[in-house]
PDB file of N, CA, C and O in Angstrom:
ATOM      1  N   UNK A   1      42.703  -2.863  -5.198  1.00  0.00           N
ATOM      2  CA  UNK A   1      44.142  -2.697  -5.340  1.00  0.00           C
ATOM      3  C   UNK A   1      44.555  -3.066  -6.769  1.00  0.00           C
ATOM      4  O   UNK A   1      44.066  -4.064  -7.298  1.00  0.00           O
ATOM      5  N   UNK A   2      45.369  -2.352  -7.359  1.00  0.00           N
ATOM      6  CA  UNK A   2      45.807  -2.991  -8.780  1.00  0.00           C
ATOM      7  C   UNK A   2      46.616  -3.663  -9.075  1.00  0.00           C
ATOM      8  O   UNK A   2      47.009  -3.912 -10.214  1.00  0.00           O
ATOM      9  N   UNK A   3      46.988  -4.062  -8.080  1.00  0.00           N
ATOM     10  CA  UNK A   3      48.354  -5.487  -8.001  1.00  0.00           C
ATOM     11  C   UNK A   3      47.073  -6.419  -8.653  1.00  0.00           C
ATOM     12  O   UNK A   3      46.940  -6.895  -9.780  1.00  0.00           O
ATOM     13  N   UNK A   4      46.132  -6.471  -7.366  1.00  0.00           N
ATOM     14  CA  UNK A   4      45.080  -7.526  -7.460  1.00  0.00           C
ATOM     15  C   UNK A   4      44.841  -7.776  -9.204  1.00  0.00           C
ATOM     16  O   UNK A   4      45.248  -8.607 -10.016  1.00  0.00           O
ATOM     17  N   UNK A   5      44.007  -6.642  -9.254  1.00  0.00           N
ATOM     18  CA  UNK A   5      43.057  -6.514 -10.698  1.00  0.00           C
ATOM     19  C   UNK A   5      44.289  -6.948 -11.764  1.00  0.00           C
ATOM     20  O   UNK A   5      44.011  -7.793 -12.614  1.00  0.00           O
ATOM     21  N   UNK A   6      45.784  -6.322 -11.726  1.00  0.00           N
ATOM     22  CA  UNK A   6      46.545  -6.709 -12.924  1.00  0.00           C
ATOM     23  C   UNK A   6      46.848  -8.615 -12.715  1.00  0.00           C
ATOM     24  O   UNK A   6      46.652  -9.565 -13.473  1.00  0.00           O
ATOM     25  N   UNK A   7      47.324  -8.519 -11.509  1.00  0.00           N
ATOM     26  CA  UNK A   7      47.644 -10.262 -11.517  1.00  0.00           C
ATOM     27  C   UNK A   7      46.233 -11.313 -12.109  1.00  0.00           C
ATOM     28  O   UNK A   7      46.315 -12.108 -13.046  1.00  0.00           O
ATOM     29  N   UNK A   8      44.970 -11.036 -11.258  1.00  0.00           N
ATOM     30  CA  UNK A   8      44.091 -11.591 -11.828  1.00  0.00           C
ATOM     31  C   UNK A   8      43.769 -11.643 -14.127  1.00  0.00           C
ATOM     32  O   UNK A   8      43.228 -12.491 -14.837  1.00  0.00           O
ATOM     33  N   UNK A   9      44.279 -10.624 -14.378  1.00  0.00           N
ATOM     34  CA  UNK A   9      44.108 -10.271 -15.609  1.00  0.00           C
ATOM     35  C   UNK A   9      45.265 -11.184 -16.515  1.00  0.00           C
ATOM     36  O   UNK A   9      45.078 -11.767 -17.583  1.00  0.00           O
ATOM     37  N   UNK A  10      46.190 -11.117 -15.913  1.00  0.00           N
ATOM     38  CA  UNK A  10      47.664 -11.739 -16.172  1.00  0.00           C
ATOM     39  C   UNK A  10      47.271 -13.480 -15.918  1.00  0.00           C
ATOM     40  O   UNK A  10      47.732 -14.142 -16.848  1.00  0.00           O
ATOM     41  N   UNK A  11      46.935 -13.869 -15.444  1.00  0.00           N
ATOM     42  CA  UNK A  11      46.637 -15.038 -14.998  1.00  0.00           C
ATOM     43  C   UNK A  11      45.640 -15.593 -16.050  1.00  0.00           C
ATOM     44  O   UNK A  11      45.922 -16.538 -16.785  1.00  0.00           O
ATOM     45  N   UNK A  12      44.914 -15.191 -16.061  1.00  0.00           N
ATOM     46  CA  UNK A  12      43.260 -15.049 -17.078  1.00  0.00           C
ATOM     47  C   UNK A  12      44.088 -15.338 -18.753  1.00  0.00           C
ATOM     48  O   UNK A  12      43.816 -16.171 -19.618  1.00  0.00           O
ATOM     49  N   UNK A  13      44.919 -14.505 -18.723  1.00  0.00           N
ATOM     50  CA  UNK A  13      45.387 -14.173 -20.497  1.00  0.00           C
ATOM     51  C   UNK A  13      46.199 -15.340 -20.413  1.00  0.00           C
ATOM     52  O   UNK A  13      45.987 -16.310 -21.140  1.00  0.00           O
ATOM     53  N   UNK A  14      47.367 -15.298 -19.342  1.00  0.00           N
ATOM     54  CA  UNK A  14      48.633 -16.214 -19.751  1.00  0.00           C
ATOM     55  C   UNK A  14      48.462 -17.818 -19.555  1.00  0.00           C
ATOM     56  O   UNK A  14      48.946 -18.848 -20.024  1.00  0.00           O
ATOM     57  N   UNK A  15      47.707 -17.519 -18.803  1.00  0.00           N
ATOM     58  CA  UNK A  15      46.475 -19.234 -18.425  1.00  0.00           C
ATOM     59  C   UNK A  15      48.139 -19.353 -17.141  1.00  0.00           C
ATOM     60  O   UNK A  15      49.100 -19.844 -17.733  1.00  0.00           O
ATOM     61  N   UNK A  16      48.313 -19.132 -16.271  1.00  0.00           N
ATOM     62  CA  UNK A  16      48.866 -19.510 -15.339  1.00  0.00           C
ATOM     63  C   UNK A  16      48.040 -19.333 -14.146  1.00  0.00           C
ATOM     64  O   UNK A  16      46.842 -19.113 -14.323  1.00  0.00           O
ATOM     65  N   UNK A  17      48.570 -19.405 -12.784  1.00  0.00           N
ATOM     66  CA  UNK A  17      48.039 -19.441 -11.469  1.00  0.00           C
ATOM     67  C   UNK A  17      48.338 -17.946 -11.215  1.00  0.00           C
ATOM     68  O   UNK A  17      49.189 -17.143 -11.597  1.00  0.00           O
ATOM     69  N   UNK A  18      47.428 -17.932 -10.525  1.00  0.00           N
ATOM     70  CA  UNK A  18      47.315 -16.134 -10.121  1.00  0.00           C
ATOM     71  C   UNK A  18      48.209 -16.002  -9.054  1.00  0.00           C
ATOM     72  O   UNK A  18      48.781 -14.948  -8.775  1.00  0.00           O
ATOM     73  N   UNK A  19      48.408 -17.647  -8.121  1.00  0.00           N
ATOM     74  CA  UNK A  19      49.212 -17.102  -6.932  1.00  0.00           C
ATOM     75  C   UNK A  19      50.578 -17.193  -6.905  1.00  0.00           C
ATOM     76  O   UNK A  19      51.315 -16.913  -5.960  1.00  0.00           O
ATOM     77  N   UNK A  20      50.940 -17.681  -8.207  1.00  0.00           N
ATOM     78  CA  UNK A  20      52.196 -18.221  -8.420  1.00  0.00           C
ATOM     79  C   UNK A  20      52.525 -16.542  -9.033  1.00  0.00           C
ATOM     80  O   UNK A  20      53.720 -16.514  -9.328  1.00  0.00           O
ATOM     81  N   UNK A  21      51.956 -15.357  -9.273  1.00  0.00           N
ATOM     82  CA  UNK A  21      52.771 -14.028  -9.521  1.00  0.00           C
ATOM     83  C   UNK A  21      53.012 -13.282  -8.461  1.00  0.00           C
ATOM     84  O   UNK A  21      52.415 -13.516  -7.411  1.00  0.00           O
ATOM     85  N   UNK A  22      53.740 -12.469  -8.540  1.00  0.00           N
ATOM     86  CA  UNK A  22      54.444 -11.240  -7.329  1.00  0.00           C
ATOM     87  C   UNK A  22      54.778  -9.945  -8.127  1.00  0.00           C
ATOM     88  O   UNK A  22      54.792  -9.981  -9.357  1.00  0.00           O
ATOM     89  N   UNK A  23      55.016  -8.928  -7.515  1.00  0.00           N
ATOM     90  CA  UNK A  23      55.272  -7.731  -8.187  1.00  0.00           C
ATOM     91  C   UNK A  23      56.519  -7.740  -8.867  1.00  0.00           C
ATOM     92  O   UNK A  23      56.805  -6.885  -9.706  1.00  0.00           O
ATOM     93  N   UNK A  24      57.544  -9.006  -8.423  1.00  0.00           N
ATOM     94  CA  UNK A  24      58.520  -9.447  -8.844  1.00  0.00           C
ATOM     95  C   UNK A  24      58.750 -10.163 -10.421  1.00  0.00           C
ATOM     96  O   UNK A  24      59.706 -10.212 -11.195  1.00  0.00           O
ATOM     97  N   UNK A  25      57.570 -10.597 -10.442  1.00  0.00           N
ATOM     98  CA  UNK A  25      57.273 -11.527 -11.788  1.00  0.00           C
ATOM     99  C   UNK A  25      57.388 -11.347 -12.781  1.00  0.00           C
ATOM    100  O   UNK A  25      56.412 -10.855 -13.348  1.00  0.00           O
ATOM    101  N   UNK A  26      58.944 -11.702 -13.805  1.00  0.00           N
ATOM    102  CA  UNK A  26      58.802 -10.544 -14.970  1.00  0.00           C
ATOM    103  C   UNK A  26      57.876 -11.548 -15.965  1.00  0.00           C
ATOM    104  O   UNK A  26      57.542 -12.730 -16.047  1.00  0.00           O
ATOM    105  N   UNK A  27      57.724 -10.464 -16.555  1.00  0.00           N
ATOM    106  CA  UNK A  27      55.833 -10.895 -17.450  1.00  0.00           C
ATOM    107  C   UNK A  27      56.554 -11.810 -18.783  1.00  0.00           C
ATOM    108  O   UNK A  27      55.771 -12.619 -19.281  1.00  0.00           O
ATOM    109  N   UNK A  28      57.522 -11.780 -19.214  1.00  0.00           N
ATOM    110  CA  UNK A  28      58.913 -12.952 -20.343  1.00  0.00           C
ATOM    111  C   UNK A  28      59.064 -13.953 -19.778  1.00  0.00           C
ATOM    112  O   UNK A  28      58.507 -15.043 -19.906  1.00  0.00           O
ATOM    113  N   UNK A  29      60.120 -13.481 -18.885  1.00  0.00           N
ATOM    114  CA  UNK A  29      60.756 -14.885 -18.590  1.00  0.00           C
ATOM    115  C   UNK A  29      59.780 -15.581 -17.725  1.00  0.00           C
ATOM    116  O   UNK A  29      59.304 -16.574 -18.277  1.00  0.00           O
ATOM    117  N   UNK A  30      59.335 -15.347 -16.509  1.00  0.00           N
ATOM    118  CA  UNK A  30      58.827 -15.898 -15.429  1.00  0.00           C
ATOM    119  C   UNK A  30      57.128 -16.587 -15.531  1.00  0.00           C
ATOM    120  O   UNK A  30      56.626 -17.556 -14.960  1.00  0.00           O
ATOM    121  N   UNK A  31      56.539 -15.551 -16.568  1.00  0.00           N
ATOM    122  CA  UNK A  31      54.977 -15.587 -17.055  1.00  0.00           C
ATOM    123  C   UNK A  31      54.661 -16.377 -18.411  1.00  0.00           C
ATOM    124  O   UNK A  31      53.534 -16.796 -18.673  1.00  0.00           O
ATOM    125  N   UNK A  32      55.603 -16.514 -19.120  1.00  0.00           N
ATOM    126  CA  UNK A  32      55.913 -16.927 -20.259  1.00  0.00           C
ATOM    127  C   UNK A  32      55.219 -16.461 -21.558  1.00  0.00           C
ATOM    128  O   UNK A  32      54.953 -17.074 -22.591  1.00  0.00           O
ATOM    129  N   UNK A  33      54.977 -14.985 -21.121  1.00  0.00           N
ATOM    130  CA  UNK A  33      54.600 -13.883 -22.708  1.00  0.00           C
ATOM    131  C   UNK A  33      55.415 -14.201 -23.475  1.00  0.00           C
ATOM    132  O   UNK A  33      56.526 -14.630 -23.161  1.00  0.00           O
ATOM    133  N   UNK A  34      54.870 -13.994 -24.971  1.00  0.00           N
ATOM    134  CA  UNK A  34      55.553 -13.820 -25.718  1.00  0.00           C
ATOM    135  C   UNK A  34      54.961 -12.352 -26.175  1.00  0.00           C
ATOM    136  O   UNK A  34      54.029 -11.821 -25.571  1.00  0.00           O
ATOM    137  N   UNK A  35      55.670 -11.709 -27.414  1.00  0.00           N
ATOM    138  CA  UNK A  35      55.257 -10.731 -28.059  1.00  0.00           C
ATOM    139  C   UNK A  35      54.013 -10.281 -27.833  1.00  0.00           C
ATOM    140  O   UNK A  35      53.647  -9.290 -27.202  1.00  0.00           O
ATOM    141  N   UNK A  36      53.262 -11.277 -28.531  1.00  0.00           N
ATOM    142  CA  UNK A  36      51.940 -11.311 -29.379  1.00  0.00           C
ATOM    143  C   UNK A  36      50.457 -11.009 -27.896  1.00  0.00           C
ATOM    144  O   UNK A  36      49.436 -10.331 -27.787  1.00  0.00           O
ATOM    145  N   UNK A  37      51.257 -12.031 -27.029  1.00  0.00           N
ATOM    146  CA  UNK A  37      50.869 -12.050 -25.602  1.00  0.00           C
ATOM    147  C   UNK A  37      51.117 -10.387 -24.864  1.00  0.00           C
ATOM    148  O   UNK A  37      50.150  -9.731 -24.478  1.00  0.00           O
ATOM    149  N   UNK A  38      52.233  -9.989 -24.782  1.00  0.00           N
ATOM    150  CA  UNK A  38      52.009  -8.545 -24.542  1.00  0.00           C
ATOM    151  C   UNK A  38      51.812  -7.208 -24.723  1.00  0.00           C
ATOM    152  O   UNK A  38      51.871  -6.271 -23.927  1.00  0.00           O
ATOM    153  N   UNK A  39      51.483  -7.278 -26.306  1.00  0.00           N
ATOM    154  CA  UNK A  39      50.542  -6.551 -26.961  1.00  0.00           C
ATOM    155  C   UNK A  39      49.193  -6.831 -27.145  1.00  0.00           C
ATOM    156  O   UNK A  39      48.838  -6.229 -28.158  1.00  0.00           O
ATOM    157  N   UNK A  40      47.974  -7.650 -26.504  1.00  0.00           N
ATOM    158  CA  UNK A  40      47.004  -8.245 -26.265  1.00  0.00           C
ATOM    159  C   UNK A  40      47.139  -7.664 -24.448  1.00  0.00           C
ATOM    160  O   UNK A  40      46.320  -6.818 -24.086  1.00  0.00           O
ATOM    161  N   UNK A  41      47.923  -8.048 -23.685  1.00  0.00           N
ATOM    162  CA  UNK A  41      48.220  -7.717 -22.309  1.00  0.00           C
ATOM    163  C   UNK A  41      48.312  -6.225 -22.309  1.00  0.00           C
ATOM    164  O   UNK A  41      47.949  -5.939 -21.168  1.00  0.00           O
ATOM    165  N   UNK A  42      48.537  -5.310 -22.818  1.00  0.00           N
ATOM    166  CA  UNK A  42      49.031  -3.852 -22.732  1.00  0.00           C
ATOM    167  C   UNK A  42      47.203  -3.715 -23.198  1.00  0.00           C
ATOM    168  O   UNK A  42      46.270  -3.415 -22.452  1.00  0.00           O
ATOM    169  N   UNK A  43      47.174  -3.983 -24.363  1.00  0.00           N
ATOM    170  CA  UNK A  43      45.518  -3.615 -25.082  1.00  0.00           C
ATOM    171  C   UNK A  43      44.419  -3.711 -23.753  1.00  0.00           C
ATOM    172  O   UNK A  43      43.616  -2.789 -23.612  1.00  0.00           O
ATOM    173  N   UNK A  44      44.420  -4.869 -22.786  1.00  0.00           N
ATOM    174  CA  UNK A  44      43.595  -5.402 -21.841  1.00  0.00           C
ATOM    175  C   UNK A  44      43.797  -4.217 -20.893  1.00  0.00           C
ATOM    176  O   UNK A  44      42.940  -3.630 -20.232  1.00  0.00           O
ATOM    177  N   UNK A  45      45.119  -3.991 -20.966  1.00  0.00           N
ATOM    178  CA  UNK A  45      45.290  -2.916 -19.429  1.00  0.00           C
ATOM    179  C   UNK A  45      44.760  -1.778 -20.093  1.00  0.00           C
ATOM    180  O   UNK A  45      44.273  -1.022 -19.253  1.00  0.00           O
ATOM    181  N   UNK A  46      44.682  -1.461 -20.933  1.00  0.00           N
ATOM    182  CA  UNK A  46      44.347  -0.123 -21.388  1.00  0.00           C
ATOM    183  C   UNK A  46      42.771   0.064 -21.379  1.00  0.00           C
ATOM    184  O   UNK A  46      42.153   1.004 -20.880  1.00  0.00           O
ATOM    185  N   UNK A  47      42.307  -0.944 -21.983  1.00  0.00           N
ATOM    186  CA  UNK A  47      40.755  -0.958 -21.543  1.00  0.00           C
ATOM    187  C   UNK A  47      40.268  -1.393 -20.425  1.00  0.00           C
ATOM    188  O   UNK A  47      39.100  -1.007 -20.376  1.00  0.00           O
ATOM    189  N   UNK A  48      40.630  -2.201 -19.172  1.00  0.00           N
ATOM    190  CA  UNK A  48      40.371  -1.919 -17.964  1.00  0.00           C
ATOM    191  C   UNK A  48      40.503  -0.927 -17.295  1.00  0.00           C
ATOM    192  O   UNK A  48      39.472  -0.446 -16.824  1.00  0.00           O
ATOM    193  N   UNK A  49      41.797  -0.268 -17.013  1.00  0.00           N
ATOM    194  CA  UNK A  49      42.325   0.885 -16.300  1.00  0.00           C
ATOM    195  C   UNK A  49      42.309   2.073 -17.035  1.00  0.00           C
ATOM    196  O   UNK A  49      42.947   3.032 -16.602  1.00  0.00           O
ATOM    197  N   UNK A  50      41.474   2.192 -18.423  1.00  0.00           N
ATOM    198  CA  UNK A  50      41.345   3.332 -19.252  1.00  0.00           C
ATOM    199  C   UNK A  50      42.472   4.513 -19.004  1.00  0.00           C
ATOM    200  O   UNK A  50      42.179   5.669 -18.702  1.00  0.00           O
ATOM    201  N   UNK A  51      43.811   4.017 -19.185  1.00  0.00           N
ATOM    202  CA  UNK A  51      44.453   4.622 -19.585  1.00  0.00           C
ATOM    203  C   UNK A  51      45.288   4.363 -20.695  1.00  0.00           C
ATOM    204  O   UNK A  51      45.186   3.195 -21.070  1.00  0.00           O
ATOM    205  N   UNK A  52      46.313   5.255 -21.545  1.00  0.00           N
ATOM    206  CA  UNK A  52      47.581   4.879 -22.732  1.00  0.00           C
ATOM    207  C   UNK A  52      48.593   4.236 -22.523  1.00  0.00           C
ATOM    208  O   UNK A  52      49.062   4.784 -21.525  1.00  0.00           O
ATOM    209  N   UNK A  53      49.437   3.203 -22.880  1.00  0.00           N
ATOM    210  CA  UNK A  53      50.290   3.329 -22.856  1.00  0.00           C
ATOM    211  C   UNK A  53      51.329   3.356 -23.746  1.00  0.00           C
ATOM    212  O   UNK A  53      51.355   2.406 -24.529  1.00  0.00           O
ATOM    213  N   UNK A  54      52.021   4.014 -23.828  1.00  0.00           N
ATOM    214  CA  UNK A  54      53.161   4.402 -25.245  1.00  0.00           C
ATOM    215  C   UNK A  54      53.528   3.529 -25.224  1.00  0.00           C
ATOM    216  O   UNK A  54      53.517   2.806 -24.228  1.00  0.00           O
ATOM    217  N   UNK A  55      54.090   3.185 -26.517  1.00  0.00           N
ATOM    218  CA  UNK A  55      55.288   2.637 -26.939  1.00  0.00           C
ATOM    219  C   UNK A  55      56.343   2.688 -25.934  1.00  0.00           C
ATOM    220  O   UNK A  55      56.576   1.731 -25.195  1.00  0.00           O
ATOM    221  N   UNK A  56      57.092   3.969 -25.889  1.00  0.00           N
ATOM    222  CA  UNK A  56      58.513   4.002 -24.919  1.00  0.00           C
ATOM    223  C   UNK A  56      58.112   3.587 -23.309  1.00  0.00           C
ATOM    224  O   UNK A  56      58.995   3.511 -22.454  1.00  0.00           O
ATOM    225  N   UNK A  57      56.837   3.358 -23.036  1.00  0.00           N
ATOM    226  CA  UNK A  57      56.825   3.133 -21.299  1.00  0.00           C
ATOM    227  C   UNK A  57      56.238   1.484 -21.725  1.00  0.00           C
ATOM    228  O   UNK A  57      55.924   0.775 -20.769  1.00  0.00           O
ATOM    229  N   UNK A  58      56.137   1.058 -22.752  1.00  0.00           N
ATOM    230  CA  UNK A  58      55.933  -0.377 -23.028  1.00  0.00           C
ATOM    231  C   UNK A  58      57.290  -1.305 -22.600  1.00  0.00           C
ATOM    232  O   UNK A  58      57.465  -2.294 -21.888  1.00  0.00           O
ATOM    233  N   UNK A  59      58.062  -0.521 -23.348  1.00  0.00           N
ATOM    234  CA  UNK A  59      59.362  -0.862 -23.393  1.00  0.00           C
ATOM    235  C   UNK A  59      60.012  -1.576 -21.604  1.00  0.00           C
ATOM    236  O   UNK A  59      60.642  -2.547 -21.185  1.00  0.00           O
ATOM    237  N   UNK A  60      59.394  -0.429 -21.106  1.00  0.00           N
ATOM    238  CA  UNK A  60      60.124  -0.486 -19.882  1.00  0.00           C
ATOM    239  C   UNK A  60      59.348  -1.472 -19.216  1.00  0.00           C
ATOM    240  O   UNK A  60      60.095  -2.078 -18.448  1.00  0.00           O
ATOM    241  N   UNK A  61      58.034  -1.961 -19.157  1.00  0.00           N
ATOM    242  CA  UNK A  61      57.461  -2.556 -18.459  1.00  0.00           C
ATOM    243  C   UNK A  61      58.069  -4.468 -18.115  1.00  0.00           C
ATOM    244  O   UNK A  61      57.409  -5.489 -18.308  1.00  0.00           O
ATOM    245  N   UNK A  62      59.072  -4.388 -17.736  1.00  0.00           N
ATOM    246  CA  UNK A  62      59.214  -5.962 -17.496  1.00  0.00           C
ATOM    247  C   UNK A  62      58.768  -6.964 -17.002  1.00  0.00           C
ATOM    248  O   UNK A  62      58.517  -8.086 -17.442  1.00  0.00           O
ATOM    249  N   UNK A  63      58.616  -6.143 -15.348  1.00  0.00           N
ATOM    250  CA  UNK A  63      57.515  -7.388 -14.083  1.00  0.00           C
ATOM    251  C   UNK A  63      56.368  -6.426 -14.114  1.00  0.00           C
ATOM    252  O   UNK A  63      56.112  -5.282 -14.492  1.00  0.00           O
ATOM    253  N   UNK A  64      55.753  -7.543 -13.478  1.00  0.00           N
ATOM    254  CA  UNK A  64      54.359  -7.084 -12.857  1.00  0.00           C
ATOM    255  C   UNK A  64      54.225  -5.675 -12.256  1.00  0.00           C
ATOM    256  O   UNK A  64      53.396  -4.837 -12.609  1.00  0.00           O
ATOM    257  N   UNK A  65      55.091  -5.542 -11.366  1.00  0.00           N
ATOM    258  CA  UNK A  65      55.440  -4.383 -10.520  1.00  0.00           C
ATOM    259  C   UNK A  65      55.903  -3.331 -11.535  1.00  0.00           C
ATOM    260  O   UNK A  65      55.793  -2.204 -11.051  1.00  0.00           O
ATOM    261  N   UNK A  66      56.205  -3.332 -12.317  1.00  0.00           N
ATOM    262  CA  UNK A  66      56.428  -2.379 -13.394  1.00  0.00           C
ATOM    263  C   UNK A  66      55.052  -1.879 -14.283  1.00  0.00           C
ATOM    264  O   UNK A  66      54.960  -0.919 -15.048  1.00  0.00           O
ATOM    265  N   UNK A  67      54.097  -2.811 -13.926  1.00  0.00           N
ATOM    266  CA  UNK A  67      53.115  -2.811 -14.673  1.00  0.00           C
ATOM    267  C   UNK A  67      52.111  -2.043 -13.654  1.00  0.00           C
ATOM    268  O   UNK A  67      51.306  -1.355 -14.281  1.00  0.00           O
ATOM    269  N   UNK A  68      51.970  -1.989 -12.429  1.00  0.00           N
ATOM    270  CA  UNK A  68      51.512  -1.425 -11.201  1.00  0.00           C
ATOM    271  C   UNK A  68      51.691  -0.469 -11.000  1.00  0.00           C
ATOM    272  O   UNK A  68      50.834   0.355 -10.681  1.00  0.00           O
ATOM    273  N   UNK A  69      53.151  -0.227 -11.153  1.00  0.00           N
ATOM    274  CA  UNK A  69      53.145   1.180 -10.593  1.00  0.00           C
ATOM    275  C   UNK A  69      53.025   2.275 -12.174  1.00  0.00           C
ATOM    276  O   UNK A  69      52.885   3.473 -11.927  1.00  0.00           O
ATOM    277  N   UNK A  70      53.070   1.948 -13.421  1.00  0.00           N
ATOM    278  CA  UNK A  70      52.772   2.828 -14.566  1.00  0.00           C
ATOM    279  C   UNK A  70      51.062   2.821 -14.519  1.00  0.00           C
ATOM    280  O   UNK A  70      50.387   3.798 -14.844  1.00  0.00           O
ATOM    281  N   UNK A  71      50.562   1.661 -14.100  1.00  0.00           N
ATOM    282  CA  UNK A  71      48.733   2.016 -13.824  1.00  0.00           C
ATOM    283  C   UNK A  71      48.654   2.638 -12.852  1.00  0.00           C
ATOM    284  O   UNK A  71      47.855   3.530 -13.139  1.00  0.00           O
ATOM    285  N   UNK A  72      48.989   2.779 -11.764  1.00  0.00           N
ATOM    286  CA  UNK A  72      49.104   3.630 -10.495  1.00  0.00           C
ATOM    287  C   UNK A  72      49.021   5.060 -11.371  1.00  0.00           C
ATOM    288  O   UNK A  72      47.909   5.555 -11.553  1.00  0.00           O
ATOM    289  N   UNK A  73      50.126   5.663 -11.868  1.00  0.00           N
ATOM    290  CA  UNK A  73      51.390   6.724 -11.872  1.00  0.00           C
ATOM    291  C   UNK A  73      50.010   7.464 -12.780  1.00  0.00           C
ATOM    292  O   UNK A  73      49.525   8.542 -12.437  1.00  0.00           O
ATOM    293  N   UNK A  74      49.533   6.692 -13.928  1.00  0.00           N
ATOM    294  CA  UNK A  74      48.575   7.160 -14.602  1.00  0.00           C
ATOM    295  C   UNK A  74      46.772   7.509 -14.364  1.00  0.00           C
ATOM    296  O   UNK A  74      45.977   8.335 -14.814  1.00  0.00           O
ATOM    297  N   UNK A  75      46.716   6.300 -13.352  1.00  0.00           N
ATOM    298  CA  UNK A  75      44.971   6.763 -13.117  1.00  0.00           C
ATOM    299  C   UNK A  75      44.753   7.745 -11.545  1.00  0.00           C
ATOM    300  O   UNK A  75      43.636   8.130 -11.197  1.00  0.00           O
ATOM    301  N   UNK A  76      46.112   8.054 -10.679  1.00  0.00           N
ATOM    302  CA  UNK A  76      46.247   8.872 -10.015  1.00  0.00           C
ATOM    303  C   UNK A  76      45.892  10.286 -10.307  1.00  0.00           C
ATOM    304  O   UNK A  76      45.165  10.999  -9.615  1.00  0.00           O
ATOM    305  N   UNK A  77      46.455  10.586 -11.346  1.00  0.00           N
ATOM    306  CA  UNK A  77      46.452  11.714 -12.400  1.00  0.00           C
ATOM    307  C   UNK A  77      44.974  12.216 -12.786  1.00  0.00           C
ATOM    308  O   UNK A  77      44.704  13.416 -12.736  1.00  0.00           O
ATOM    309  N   UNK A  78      44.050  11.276 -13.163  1.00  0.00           N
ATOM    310  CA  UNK A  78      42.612  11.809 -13.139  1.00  0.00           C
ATOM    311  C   UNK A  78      42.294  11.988 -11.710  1.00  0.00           C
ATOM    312  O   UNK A  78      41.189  12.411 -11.371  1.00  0.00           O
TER     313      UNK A  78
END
């Protein structure tokens, strides 16, 4: 499941508890990314789930669940 694989990954980078995220979890406020942290986080998803992600769908990515369903939306597609 890629809830799984992203939370575990998120957890790993941000050094928090894996069980303390939800699809709810925005990856700023709640995870405590900064910048630097989610451009390192976008890079990770891209080479796990070998897909792109732009700039403009970066933008949008806030929670977790935002982050799920654009890896979904994209490795469906192959």
């Amino acid at each position: 499941m890629t809830f799984e694989k992203v939370k575990k990954l998120l957890a790993d980078q941000l050094n928090v508890d894996a069980n303390t995220i939800t699809e709810k979890s925005k990856v700023i406020d709640d995870l405590g990314a900064d910048s630097l942290d989610v451009v390192e986080m976008l890079m990770t998803l891209e080479d796990e789930f070998n897909v792109t992600v732009s700039d403009e769908e970066s933008v949008n990515l806030k929670t977790v669940g935002d982050i799920v369903k654009l890896i979904d939306s994209k490795t469906k597609k192959n």
